[in-house]
PDB file of N, CA, C and O in Angstrom:
ATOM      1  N   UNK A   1       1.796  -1.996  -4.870  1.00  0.00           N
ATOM      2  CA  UNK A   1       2.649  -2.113  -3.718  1.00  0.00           C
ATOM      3  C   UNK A   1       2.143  -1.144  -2.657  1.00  0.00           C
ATOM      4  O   UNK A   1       1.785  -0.013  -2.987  1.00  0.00           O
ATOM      5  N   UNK A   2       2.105  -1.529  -1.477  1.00  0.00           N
ATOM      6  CA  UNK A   2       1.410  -1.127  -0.347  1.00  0.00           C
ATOM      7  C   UNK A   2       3.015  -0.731   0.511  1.00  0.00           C
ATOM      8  O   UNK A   2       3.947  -1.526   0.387  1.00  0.00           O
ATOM      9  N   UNK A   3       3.179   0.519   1.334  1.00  0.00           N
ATOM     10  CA  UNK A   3       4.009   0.883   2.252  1.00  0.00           C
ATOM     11  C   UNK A   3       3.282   1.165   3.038  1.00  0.00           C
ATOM     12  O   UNK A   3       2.054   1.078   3.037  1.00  0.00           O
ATOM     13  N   UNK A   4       4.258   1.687   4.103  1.00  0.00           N
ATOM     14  CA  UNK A   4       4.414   2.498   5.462  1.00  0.00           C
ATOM     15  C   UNK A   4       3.056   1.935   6.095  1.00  0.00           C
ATOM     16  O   UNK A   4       2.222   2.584   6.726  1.00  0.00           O
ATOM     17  N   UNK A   5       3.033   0.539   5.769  1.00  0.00           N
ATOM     18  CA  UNK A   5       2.034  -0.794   7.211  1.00  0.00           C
ATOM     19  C   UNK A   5       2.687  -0.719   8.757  1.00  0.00           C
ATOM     20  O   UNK A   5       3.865  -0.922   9.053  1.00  0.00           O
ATOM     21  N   UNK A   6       1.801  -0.439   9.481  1.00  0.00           N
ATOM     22  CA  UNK A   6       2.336  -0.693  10.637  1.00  0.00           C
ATOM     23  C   UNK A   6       2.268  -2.161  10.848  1.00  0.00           C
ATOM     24  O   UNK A   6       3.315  -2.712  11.189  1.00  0.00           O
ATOM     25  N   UNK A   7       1.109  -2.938  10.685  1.00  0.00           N
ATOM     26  CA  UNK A   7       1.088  -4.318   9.988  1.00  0.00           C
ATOM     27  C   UNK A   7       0.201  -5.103   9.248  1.00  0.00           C
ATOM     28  O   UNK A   7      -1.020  -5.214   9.360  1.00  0.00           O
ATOM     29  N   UNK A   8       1.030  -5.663   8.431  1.00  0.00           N
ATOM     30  CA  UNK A   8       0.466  -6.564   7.255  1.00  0.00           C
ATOM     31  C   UNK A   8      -0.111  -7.617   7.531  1.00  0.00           C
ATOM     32  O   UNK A   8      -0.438  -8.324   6.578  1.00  0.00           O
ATOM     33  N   UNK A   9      -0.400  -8.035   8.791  1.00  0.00           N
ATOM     34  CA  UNK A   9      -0.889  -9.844   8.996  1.00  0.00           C
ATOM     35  C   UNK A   9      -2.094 -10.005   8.785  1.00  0.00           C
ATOM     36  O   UNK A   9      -2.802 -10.708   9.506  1.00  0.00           O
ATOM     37  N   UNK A  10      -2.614  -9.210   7.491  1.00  0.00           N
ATOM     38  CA  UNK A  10      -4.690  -9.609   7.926  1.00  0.00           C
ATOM     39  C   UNK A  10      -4.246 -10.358   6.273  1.00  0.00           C
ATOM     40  O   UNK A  10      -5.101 -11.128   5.834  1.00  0.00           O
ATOM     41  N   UNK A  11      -3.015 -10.154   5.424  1.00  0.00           N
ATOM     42  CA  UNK A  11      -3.032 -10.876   4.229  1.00  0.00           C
ATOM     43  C   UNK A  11      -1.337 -11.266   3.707  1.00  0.00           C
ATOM     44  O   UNK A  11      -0.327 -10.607   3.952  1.00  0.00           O
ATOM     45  N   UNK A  12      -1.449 -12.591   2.899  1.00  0.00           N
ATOM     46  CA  UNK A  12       0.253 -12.433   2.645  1.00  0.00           C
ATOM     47  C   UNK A  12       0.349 -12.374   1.379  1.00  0.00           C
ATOM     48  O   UNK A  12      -0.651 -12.617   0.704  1.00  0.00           O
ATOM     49  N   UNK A  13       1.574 -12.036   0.768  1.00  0.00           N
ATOM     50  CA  UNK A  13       1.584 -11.987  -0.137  1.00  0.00           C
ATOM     51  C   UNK A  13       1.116 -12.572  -1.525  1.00  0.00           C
ATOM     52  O   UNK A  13       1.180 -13.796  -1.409  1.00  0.00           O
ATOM     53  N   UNK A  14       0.744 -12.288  -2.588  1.00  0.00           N
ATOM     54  CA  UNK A  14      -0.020 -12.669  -3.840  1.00  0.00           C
ATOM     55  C   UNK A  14      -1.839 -13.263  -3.753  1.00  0.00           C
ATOM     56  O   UNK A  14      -2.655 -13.348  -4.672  1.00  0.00           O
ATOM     57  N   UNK A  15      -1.995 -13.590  -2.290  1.00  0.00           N
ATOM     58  CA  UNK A  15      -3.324 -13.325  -1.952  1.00  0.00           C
ATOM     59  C   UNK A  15      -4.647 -12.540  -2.849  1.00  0.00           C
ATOM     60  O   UNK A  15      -4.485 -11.389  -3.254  1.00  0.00           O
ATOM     61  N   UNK A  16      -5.324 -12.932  -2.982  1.00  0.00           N
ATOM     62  CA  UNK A  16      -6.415 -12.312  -3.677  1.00  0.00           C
ATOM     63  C   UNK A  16      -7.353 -11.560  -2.965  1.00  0.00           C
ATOM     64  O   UNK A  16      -7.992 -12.264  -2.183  1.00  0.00           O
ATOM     65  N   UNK A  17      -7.726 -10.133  -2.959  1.00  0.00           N
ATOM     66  CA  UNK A  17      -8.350  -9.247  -2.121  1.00  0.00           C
ATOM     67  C   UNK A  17      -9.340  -8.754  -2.353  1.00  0.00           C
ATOM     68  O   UNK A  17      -9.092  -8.023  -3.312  1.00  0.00           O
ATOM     69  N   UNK A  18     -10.796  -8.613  -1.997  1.00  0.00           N
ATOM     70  CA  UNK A  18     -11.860  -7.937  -2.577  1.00  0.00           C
ATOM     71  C   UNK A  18     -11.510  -6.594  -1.916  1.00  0.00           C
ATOM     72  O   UNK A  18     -10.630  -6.203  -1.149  1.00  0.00           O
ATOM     73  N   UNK A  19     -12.617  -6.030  -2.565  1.00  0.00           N
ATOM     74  CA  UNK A  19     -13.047  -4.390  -2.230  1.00  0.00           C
ATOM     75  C   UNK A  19     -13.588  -4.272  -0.670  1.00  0.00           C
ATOM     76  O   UNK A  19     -14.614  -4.892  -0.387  1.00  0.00           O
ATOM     77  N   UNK A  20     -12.975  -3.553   0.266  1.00  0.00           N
ATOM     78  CA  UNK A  20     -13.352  -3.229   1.659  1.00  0.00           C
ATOM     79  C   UNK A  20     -12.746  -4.204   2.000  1.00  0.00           C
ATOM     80  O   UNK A  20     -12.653  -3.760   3.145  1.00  0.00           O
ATOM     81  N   UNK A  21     -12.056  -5.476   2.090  1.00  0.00           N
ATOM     82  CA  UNK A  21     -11.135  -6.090   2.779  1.00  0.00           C
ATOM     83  C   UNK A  21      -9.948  -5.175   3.368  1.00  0.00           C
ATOM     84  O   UNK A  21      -9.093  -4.677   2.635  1.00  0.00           O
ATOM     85  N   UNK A  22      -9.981  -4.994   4.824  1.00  0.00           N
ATOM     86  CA  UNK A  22      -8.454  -4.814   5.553  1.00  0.00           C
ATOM     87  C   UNK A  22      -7.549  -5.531   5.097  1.00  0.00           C
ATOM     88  O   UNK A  22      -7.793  -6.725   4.919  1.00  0.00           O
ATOM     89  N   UNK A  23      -6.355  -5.038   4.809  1.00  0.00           N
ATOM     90  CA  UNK A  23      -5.418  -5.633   4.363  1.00  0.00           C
ATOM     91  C   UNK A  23      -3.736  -5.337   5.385  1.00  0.00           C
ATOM     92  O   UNK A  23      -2.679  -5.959   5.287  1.00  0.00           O
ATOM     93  N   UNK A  24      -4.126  -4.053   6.390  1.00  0.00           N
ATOM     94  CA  UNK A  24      -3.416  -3.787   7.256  1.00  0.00           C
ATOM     95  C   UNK A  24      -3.439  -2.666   7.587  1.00  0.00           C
ATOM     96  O   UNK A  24      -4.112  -2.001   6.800  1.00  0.00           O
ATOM     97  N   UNK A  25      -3.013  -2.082   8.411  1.00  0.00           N
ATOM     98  CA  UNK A  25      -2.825  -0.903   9.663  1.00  0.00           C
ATOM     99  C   UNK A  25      -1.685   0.546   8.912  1.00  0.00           C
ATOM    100  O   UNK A  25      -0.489   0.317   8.735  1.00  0.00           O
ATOM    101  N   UNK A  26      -2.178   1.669   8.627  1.00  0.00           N
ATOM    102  CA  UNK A  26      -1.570   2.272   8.677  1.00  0.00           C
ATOM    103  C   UNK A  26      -0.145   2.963   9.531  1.00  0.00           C
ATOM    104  O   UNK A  26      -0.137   3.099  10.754  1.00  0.00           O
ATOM    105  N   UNK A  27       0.539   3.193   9.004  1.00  0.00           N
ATOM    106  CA  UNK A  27       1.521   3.242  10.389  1.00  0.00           C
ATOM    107  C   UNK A  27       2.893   4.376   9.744  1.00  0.00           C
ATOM    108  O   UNK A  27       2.739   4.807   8.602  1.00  0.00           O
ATOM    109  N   UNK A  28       3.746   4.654  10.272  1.00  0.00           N
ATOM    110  CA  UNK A  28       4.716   5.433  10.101  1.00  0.00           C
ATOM    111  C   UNK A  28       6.122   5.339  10.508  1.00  0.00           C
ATOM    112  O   UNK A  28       6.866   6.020  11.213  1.00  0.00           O
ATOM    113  N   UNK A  29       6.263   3.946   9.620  1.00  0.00           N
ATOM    114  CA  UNK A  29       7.489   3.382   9.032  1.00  0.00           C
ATOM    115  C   UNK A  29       8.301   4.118   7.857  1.00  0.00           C
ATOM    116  O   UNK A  29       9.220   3.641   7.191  1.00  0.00           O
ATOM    117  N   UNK A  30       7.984   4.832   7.809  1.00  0.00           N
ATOM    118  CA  UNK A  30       8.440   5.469   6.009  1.00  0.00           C
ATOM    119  C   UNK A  30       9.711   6.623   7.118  1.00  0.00           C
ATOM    120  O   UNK A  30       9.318   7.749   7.426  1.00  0.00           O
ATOM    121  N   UNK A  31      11.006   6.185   7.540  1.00  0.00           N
ATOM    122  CA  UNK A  31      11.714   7.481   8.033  1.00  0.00           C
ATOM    123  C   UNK A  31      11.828   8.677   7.364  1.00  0.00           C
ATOM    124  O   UNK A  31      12.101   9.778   7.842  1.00  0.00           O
ATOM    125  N   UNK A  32      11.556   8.322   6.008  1.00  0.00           N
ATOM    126  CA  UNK A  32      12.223   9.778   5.071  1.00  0.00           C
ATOM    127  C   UNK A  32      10.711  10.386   4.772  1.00  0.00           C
ATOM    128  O   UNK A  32      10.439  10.457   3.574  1.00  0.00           O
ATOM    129  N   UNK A  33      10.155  10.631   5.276  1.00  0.00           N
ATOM    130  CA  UNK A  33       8.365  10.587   5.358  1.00  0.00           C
ATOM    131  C   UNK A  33       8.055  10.929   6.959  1.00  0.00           C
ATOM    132  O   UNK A  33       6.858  11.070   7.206  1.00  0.00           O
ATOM    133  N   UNK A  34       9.059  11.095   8.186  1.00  0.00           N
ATOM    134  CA  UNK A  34       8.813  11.008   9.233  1.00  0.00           C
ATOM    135  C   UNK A  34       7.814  12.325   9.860  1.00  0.00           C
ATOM    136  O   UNK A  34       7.137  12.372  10.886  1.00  0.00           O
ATOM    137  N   UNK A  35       8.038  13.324   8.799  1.00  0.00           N
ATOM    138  CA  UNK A  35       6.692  14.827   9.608  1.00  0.00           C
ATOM    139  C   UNK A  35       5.970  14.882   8.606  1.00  0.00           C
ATOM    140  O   UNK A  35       5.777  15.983   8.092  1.00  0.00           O
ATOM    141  N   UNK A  36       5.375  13.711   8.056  1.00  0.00           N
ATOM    142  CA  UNK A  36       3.881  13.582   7.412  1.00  0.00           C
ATOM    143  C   UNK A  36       3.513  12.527   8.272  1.00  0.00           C
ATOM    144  O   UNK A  36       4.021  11.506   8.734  1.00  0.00           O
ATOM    145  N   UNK A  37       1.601  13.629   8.359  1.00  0.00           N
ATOM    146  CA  UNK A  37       0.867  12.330   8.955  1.00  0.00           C
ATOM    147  C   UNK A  37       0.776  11.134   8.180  1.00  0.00           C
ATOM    148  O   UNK A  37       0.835  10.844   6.985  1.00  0.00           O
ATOM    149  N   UNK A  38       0.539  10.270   9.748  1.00  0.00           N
ATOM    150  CA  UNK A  38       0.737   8.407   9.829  1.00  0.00           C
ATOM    151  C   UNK A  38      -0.046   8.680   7.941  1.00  0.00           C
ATOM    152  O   UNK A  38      -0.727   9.663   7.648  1.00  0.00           O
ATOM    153  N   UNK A  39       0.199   7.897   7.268  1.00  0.00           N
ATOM    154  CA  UNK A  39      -0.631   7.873   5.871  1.00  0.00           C
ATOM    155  C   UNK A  39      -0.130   6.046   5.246  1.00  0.00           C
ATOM    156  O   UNK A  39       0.479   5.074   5.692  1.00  0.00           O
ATOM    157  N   UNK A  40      -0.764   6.393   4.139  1.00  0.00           N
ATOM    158  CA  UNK A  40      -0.646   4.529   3.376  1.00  0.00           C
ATOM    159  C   UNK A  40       0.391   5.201   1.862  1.00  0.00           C
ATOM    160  O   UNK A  40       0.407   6.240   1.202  1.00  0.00           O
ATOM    161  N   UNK A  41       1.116   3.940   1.872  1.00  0.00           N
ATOM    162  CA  UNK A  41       2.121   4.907   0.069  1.00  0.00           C
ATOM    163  C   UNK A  41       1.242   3.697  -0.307  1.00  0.00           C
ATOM    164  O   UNK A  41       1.213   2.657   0.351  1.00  0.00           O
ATOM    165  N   UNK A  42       0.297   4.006  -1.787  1.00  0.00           N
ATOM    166  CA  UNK A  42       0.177   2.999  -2.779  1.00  0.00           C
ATOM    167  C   UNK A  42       0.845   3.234  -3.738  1.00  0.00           C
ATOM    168  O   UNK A  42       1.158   4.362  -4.118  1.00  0.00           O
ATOM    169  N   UNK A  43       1.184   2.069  -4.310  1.00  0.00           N
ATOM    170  CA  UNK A  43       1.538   2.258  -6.183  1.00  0.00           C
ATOM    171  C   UNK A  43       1.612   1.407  -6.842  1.00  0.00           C
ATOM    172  O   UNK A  43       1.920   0.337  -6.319  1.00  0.00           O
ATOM    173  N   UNK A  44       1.458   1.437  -7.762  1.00  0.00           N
ATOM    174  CA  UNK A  44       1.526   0.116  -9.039  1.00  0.00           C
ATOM    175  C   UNK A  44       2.611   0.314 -10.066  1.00  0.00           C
ATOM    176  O   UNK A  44       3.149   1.262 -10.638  1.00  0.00           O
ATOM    177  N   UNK A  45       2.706  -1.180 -10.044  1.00  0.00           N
ATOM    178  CA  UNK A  45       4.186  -1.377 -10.824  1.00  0.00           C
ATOM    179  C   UNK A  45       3.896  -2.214 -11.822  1.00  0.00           C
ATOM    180  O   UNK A  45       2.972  -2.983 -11.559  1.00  0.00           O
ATOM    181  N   UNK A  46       4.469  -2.342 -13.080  1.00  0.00           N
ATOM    182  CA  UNK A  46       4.598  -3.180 -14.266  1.00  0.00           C
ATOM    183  C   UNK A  46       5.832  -2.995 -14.649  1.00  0.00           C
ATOM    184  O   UNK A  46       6.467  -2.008 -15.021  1.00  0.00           O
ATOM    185  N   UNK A  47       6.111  -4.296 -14.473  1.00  0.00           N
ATOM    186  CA  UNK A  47       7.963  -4.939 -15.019  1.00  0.00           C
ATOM    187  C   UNK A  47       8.752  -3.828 -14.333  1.00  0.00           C
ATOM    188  O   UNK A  47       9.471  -2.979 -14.859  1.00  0.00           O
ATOM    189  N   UNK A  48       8.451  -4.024 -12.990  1.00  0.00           N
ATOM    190  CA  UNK A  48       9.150  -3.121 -12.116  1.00  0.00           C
ATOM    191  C   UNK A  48       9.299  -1.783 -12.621  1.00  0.00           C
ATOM    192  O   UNK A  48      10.459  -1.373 -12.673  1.00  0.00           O
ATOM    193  N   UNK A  49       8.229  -0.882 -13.070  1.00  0.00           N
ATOM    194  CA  UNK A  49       8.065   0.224 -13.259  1.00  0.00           C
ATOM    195  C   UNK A  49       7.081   0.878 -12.635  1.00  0.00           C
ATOM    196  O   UNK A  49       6.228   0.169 -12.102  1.00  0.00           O
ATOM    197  N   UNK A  50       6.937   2.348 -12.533  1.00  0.00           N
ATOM    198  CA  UNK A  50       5.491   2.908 -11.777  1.00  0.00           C
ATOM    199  C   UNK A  50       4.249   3.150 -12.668  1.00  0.00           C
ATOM    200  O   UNK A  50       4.395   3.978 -13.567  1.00  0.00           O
ATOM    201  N   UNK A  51       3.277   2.656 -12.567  1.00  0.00           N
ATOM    202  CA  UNK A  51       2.354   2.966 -13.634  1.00  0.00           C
ATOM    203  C   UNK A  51       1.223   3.751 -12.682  1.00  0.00           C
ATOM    204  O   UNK A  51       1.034   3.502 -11.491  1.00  0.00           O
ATOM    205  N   UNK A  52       0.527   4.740 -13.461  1.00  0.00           N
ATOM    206  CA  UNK A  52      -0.056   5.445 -12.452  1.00  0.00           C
ATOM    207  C   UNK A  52      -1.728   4.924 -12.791  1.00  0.00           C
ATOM    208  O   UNK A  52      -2.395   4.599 -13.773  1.00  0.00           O
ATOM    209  N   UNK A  53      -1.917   5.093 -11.202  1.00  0.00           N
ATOM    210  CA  UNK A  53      -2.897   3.821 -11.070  1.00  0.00           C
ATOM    211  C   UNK A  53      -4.271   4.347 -11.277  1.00  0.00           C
ATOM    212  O   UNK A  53      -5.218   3.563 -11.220  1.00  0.00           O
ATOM    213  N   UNK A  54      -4.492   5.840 -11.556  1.00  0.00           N
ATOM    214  CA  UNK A  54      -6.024   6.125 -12.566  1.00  0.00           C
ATOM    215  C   UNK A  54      -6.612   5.343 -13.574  1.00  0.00           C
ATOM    216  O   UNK A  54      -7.699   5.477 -14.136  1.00  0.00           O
ATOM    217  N   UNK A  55      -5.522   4.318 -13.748  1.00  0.00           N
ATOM    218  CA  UNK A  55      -5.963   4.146 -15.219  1.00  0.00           C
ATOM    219  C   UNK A  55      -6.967   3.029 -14.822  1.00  0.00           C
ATOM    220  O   UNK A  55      -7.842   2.600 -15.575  1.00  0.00           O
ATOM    221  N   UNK A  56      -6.717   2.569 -13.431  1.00  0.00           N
ATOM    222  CA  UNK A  56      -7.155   0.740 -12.943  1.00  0.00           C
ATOM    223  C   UNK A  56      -8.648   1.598 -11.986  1.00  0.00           C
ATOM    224  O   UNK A  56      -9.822   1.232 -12.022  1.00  0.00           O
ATOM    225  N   UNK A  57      -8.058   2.800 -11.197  1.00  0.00           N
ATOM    226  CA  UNK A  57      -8.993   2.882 -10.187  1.00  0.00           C
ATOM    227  C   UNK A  57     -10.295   3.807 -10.887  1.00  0.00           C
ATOM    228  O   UNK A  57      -9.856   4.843 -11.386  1.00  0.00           O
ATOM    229  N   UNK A  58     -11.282   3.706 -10.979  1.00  0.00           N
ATOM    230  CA  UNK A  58     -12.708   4.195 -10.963  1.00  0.00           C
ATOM    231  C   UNK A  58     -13.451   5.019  -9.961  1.00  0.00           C
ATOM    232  O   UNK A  58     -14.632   5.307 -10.152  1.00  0.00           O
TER     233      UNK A  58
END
């Protein structure tokens, strides 16, 4: 799961994405996040849980 897009329109949802594909614009939508720089929230979820994503990224 991808947050705080300023916007998402380069992909929609369940889309399939390679490596270096834009997928959207950083931005600083996150209010409770408002005096951190503009940044991206990633995270990964299984059965709506957080799984931490070292295990996928290389």
């Amino acid at each position: 799961m991808y947050a705080n897009l300023l916007t998402s329109e380069f992909v929609v949802e369940g889309e399939k994405v390679e490596k270096g594909q834009s997928i959207g614009t950083v931005g600083n939508t996150a209010v409770f996040e408002i005096a951190d720089e503009a940044h991206l929230h990633f995270e990964i979820l299984k059965d709506s849980l957080p799984v931490d994503p070292n295990i996928y990224i290389k």
